[in-house]
Backbone bond lengths (Angstrom), bond angles and torsions (degrees), N, CA, C in turn:
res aa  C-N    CA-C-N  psi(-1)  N-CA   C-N-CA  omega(-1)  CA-C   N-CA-C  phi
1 X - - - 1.470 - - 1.527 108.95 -
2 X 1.448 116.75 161.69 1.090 103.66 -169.62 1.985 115.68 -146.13
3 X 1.029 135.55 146.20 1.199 103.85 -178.83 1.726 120.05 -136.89
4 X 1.150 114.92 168.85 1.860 98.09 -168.46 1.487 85.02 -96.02
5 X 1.533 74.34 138.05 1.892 110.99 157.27 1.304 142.80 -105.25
6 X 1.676 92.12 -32.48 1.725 123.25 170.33 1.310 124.51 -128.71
7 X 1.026 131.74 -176.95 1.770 127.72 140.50 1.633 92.24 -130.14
8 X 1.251 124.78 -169.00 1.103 152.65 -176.53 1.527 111.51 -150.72
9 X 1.071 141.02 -54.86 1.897 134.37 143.54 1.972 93.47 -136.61
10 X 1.470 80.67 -171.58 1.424 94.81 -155.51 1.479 97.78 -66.00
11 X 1.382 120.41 -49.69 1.440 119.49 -167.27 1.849 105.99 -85.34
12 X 1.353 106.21 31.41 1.690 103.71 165.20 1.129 99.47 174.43
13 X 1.590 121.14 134.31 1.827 151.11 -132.39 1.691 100.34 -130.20
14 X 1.057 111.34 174.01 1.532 104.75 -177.98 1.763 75.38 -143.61
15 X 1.708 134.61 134.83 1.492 115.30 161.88 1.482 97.17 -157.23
16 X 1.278 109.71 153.37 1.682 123.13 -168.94 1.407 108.61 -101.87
17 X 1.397 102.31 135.02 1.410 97.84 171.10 1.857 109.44 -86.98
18 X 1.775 99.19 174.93 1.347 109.01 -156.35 1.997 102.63 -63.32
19 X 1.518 91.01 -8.14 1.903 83.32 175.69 1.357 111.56 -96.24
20 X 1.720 121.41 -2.69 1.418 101.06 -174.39 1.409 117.40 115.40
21 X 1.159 113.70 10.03 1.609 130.85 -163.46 1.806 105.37 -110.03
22 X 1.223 96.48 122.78 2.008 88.50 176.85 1.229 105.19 -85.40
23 X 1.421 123.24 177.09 1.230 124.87 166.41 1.551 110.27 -177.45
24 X 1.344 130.98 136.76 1.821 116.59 161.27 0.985 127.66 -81.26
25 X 1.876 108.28 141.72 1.084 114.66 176.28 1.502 118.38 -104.90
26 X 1.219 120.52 157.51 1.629 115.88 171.89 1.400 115.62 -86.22
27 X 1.143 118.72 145.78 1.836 128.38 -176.29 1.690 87.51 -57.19
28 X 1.058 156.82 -80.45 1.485 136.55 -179.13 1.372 118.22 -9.94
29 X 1.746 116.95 -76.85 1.249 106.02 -143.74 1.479 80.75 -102.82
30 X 1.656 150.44 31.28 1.461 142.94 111.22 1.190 129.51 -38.90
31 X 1.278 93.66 -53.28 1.562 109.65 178.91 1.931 98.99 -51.92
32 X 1.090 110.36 -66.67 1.895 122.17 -166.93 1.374 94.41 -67.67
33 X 0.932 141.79 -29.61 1.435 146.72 164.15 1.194 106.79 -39.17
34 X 1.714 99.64 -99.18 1.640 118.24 -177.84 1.382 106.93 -110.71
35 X 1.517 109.28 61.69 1.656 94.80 164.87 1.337 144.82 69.08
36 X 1.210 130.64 -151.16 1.677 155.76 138.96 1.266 124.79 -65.68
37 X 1.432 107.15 -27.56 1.558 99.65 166.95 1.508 121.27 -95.52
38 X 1.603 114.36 -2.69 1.807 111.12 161.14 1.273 102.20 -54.46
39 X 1.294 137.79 -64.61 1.520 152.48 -160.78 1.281 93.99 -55.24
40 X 1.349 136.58 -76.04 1.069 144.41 164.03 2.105 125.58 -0.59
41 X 1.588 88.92 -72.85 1.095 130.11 -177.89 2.311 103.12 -61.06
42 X 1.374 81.24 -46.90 1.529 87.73 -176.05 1.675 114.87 -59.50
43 X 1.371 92.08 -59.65 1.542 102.27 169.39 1.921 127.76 -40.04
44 X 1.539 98.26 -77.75 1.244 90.75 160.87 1.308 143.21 -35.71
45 X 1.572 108.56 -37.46 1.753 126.62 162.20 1.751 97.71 -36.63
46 X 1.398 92.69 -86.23 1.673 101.46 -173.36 1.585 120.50 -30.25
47 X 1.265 107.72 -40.06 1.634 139.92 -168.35 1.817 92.70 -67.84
48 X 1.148 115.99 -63.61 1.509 122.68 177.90 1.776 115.28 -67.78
49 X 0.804 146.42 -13.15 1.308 153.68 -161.10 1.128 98.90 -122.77
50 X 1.765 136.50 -27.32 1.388 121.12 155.47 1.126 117.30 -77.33
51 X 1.301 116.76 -26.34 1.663 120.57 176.36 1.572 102.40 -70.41
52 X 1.023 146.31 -19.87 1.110 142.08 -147.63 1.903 97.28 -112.76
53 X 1.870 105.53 -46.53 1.234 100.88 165.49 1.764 124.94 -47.72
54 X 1.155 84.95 -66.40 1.634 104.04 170.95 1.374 125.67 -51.15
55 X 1.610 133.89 -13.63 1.112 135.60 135.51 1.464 127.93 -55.50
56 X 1.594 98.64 -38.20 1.697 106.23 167.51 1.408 122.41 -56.22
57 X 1.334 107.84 -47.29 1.702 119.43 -171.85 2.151 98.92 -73.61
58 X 1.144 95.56 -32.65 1.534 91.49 -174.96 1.795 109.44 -73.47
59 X 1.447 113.34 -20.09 1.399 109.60 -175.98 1.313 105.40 -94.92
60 X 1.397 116.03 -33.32 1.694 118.91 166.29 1.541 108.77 -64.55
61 X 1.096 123.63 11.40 1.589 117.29 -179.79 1.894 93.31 -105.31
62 X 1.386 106.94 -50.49 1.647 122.93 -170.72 1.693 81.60 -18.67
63 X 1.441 121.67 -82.39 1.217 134.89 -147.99 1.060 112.92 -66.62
64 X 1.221 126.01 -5.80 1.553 110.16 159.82 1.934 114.62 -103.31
65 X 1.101 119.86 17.04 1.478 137.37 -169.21 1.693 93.44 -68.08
66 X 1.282 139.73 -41.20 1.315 134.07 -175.74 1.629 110.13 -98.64
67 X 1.067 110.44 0.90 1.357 122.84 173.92 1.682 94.23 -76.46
68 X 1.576 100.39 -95.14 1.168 107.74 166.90 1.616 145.29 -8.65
69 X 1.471 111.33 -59.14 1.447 100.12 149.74 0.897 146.11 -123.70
70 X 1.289 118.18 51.79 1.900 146.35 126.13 1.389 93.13 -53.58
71 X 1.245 133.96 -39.15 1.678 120.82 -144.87 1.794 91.92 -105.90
72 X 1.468 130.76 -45.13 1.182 113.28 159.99 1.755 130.31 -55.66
73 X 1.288 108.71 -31.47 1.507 130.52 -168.83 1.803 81.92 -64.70
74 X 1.215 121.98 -72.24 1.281 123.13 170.92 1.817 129.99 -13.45
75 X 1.637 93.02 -62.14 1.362 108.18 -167.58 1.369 93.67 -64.86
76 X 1.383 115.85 -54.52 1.433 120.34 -161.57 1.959 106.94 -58.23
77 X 0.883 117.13 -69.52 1.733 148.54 -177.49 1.921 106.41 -41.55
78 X 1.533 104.26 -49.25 1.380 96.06 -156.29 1.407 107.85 -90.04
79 X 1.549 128.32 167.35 1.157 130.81 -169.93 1.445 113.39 -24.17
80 X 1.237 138.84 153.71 1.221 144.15 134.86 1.545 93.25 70.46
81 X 1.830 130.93 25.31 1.299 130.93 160.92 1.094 115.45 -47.03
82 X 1.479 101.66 -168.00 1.835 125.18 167.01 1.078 129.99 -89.86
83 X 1.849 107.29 6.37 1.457 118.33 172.42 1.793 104.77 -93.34
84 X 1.627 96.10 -50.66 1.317 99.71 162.92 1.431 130.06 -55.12
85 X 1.308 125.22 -36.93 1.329 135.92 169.43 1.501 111.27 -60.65
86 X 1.057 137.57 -19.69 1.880 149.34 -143.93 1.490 98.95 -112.73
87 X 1.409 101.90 -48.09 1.909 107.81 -174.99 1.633 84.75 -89.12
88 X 1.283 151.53 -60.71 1.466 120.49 178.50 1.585 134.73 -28.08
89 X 1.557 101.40 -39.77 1.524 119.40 -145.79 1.179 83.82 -87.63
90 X 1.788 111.75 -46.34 1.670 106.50 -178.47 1.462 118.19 -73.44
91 X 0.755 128.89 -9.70 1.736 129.66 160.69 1.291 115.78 -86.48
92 X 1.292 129.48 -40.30 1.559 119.55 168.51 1.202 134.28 -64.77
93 X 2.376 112.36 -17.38 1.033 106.09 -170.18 1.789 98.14 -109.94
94 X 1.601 101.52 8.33 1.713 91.74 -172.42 1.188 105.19 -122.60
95 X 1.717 133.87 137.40 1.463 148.20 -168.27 1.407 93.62 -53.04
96 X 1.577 119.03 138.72 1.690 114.40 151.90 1.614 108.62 90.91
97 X 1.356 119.66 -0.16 1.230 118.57 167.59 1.621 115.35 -113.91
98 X 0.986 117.56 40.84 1.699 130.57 155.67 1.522 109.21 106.45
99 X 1.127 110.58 4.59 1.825 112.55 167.52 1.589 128.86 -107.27
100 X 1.100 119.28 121.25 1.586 96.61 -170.55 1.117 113.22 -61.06
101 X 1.301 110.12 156.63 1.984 139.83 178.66 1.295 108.98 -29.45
102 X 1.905 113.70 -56.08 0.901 126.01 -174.87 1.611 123.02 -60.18
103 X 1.213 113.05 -54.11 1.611 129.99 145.72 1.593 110.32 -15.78
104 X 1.230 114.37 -82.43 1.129 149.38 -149.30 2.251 93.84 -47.74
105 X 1.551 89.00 -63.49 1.185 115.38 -179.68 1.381 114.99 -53.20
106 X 0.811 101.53 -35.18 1.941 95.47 175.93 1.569 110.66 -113.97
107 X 0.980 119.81 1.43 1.437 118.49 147.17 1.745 125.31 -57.24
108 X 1.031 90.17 -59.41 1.566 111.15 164.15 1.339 119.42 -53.16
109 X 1.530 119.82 -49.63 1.228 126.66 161.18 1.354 125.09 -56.74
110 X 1.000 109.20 -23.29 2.340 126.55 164.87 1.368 102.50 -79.83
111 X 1.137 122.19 -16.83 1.782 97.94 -160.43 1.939 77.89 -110.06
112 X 1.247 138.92 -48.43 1.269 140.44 -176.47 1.540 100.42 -54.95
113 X 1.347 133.67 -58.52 1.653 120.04 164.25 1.551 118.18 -65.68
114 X 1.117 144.57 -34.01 1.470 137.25 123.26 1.832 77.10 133.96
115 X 1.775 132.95 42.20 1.386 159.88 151.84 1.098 114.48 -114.56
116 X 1.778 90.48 149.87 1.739 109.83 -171.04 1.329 90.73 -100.54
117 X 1.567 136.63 -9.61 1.101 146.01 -172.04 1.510 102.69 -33.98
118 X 1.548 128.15 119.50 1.655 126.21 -172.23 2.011 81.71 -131.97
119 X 1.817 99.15 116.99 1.403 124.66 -179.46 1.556 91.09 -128.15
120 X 1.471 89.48 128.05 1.845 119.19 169.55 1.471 88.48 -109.03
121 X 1.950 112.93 134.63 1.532 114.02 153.91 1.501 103.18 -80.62
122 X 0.905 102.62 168.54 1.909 106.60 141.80 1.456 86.57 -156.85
123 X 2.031 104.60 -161.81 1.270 121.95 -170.40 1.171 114.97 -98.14
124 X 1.323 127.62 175.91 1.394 111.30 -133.62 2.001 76.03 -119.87
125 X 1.620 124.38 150.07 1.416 125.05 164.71 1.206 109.65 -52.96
126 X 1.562 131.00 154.86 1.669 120.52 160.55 1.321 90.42 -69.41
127 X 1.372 141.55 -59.78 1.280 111.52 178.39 1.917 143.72 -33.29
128 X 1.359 109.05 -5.68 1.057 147.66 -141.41 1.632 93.98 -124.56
129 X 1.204 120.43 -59.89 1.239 140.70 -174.53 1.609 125.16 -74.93
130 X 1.472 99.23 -43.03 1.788 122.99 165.52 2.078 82.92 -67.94
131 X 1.153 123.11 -59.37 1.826 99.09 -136.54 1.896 98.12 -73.81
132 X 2.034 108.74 -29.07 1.282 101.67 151.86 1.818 123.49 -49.41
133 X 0.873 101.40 -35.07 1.942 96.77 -170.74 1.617 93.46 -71.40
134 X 0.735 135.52 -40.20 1.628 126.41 -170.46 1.172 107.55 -72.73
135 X 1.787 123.44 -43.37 1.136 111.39 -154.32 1.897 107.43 -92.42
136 X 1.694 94.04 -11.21 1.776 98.72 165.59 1.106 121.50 -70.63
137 X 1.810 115.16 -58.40 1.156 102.90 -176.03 1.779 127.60 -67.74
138 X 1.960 108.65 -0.19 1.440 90.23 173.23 1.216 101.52 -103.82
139 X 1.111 136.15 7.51 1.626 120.94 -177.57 1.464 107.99 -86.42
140 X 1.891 106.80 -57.25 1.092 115.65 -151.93 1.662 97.28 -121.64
141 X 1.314 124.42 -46.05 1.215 131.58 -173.29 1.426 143.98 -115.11
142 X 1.476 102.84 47.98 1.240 134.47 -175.74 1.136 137.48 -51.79
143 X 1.447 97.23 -18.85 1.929 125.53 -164.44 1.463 89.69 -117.30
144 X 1.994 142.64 14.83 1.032 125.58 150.97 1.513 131.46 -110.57
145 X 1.623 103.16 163.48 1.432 91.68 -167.43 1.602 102.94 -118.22
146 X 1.248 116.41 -175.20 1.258 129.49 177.18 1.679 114.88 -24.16
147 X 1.391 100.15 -60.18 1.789 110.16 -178.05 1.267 100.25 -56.96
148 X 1.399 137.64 -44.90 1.413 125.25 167.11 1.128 150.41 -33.49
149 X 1.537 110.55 -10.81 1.158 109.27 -178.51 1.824 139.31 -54.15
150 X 1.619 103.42 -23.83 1.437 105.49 174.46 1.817 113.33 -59.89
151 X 1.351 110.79 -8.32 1.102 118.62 179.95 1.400 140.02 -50.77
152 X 1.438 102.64 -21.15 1.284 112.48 -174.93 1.355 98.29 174.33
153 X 1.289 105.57 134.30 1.946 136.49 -145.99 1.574 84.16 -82.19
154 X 1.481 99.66 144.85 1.934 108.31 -179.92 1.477 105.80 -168.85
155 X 1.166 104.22 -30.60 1.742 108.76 170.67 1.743 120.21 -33.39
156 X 1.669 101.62 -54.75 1.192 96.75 -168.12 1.222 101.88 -133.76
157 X 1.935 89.28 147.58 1.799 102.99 -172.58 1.465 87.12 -115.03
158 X 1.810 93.10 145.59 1.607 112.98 173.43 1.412 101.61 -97.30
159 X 1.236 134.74 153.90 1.328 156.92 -160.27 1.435 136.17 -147.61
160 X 1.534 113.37 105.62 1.666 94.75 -150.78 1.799 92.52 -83.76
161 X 1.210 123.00 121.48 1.610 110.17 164.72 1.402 135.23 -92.82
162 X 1.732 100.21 -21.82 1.422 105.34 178.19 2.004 110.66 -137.00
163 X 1.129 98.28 -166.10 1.441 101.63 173.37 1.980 114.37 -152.52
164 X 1.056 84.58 109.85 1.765 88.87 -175.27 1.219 133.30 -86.61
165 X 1.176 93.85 102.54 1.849 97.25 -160.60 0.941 116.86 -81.31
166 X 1.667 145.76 143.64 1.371 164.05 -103.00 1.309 138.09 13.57
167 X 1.259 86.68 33.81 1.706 99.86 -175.23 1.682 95.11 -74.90
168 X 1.377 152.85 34.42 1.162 141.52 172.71 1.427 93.10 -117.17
169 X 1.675 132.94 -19.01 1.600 120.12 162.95 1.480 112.32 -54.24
170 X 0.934 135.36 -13.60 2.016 139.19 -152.05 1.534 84.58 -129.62
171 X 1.596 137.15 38.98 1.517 122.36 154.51 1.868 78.14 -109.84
172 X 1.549 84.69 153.53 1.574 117.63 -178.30 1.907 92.99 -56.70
173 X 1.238 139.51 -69.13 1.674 124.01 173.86 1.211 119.86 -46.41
174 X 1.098 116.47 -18.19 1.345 116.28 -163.23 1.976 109.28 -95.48
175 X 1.531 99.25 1.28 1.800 105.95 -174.42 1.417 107.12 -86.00
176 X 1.527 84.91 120.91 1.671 91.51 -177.45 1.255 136.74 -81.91
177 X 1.354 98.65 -3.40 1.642 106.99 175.19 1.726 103.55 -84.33
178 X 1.127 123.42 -32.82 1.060 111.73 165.02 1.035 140.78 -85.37
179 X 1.676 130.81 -4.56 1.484 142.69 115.23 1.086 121.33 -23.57
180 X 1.162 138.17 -63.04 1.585 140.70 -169.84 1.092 126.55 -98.91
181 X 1.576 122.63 -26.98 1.580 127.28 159.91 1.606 103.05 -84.69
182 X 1.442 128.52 -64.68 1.525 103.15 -168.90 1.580 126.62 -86.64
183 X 1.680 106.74 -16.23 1.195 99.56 -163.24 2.194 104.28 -102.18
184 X 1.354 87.17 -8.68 1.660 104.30 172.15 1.486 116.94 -102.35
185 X 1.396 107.87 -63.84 1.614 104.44 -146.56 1.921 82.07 -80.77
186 X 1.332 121.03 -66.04 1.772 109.09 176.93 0.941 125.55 -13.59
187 X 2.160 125.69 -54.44 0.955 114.56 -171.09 1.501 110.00 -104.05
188 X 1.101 104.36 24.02 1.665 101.65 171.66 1.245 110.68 -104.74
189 X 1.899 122.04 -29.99 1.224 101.87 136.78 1.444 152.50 -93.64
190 X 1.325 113.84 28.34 1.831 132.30 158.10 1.720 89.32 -68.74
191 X 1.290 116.21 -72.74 1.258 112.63 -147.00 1.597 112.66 -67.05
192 X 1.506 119.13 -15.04 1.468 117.06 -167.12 2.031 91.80 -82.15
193 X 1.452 109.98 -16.25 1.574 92.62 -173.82 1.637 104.25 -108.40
194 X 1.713 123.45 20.54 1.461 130.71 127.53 1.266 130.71 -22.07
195 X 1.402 113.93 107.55 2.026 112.92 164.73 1.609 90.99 -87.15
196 X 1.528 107.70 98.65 1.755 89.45 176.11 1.512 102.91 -82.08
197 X 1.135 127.54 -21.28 1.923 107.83 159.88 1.385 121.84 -33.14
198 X 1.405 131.03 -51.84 0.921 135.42 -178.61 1.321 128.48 -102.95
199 X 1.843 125.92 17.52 0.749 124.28 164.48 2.039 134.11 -83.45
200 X 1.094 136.40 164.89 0.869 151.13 -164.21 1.449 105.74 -67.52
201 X 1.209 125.56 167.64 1.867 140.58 -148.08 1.694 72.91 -116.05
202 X 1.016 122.33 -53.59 1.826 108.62 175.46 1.429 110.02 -46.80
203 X 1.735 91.93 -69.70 1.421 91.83 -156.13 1.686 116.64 -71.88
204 X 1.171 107.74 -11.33 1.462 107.33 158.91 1.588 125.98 -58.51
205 X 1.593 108.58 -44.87 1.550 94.54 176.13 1.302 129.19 -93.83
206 X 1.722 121.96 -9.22 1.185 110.68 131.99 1.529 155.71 -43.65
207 X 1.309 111.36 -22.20 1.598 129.12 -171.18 1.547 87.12 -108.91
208 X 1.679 120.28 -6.48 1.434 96.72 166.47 1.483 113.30 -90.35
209 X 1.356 107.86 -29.67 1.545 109.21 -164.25 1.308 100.92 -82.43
210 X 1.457 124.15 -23.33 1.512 115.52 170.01 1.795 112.20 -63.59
211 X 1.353 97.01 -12.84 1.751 95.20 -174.12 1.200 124.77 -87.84
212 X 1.848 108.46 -5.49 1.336 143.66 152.35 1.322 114.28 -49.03
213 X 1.306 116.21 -45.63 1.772 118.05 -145.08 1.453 84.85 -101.80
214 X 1.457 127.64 -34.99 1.742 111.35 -164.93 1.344 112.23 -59.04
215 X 1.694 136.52 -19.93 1.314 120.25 174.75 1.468 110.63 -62.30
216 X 1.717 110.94 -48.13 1.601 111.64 -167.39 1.513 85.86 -67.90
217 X 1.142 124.45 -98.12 1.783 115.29 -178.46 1.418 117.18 22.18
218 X 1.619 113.40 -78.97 1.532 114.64 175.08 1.854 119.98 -50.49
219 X 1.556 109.41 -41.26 1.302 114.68 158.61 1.409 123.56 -33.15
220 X 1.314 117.61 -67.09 1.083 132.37 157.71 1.427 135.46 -13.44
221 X 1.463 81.98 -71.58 1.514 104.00 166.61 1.547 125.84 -47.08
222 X 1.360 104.29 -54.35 1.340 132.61 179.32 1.686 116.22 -51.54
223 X 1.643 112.13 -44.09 1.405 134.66 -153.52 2.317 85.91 -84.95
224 X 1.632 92.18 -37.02 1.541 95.41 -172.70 0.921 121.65 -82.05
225 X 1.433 129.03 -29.85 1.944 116.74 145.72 1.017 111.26 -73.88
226 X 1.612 161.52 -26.73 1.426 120.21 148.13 1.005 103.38 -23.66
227 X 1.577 125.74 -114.02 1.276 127.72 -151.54 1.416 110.77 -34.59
228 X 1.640 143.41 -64.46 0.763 127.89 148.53 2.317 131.36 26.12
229 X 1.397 91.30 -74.23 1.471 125.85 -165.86 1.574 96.90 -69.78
230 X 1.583 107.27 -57.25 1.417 129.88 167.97 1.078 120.47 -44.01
231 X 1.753 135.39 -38.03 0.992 141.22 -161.65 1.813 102.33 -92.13
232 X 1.530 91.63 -35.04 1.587 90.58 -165.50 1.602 129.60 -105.08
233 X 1.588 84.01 21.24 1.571 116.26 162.84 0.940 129.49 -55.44
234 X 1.599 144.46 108.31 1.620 131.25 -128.85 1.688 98.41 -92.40
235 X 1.034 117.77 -11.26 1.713 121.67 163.56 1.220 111.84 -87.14
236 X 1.023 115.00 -18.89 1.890 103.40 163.46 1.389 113.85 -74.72
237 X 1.206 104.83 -51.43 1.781 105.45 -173.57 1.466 109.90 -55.56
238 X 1.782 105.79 -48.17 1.227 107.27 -168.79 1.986 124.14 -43.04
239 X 1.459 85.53 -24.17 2.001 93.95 178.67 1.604 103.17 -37.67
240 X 1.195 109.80 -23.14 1.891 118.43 -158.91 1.667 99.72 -67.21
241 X 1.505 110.13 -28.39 1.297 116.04 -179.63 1.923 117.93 -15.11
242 X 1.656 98.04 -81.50 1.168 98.96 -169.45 2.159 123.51 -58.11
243 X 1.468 91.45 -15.92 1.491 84.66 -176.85 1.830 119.22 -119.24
244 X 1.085 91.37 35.11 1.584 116.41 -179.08 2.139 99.03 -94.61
245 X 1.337 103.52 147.09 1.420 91.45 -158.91 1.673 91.31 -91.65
246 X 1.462 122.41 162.93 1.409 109.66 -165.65 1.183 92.29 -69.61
247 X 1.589 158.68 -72.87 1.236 166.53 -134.89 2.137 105.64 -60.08
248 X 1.393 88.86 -19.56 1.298 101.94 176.21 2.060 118.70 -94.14
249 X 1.168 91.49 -20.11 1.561 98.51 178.80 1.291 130.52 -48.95
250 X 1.211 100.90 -61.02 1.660 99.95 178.64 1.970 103.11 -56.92
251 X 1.096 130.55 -73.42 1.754 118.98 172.95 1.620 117.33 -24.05
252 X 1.687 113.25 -50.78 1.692 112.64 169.68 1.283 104.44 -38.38
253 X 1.681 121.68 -80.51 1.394 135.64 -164.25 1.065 116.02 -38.95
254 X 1.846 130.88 -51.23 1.138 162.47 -157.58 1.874 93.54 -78.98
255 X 1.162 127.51 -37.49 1.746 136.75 -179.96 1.508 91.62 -85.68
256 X 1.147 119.77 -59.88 1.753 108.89 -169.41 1.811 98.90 -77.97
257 X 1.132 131.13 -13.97 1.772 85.04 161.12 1.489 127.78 -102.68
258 X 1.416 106.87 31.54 1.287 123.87 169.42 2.085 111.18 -92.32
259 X 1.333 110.96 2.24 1.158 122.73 -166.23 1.609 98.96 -101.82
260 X 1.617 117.70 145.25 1.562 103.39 154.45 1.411 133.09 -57.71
């Protein structure tokens, strides 16, 4: 005779016979064995042994908890941080906080197309204008005449002149204050005032899989002041030169030598 002691998953049992002998069983002849409560029995097994893993991974985390934020306290705090980076980003991307309008506006317009791409229009040469008229009316617009012209835009050519690098710190994942204050330092202190003995088979494997994400998280973090640093490099910004309106210049200049 024989009786369950374990499962191992639902569709295969681990059970001893009455001398002491292990052996597996299959979820079939468990079931005809012992019923509704092998199935039973199996499940919960699995159910306890993740809880039990997942208590492991949560106490192997305890010990790195002062590691950890020394190393955000860091990012945030030290020169050229994510505190410093946060009051930049928020003044460069909002009207009236020390950048001109003009600035302001196509910054925003780089981080919403998710390009550093920096395009000046101007007007287009009549030379410029004649080699468009030929090449419209034979491709596409052949059947127009002179009076036509509102027909299709030619005046002005856009022009890429520069390229502004770190415009990937100013995408909404990429904000580091909200990396490191809500999605780090909050739950690092939720979790330090955890009895994980007595916590829940939920709330255990949630607070494990979140204990997954804090390496990439800090990555994250890390990848977003680069760019960050990159962005607020006073020769990067400066590209803004030519399309800053003159009445706006002296305020541009006056923001970039506040930059490293």
């Amino acid at each position: 005779m024989v009786s369950p002691i374990a499962t191992h998953r639902i569709t295969r049992g681990i059970v001893a016979t009455e001398g002491g002998a292990a052996t597996n069983i299959g979820k079939d002849c468990g079931k005809r064995e012992f019923g509704v409560d092998f199935e039973t029995l199996s499940r919960k097994f699995d159910s306890d042994i993740q809880a039990r893993n997942n208590r492991e991974i949560l106490a192997t985390f305890t010990f790195a908890l002062e590691s950890l934020k020394s190393e955000i306290r860091d990012l945030r705090e030290s020169q050229f941080g994510a505190d410093w980076l946060n009051r930049r980003i928020e003044a460069l991307t909002h009207r009236g906080k020390g950048w001109p309008d003009s600035v302001v506006g196509r910054v925003n317009a780089m981080a919403q197309a998710r390009s550093g791409r920096l395009i000046k229009a101007r007007f287009a040469s009549q030379e410029e204008i004649d080699i468009s008229d030929i090449r419209l009316r034979r491709d596409n617009y052949s059947d127009l005449t002179d009076d036509d012209d509102q027909a299709f835009p030619r005046r002005v050519i856009e022009e890429a002149i520069g390229e502004i690098q770190g415009v990937a710190a100013l995408y909404p994942e990429n904000d580091v204050r909200k990396i490191l204050i809500f999605e780090l330092e909050k739950k690092l202190s939720a979790f330090e005032r955890l009895d994980i003995d007595n916590m829940t088979q939920t709330e255990l494997r949630d607070w494990a899989r979140w204990t997954t994400s804090v390496e990439a998280l800090l990555e994250r973090a890390r990848m977003a002041l680069a760019a960050g640093r990159q962005l607020f490099a006073r020769e990067n910004l400066q590209q803004f030169v030519p399309v800053v309106d003159r009445s706006e210049l002296a305020e541009f200049r006056s923001s970039l030598k506040q930059l490293p």
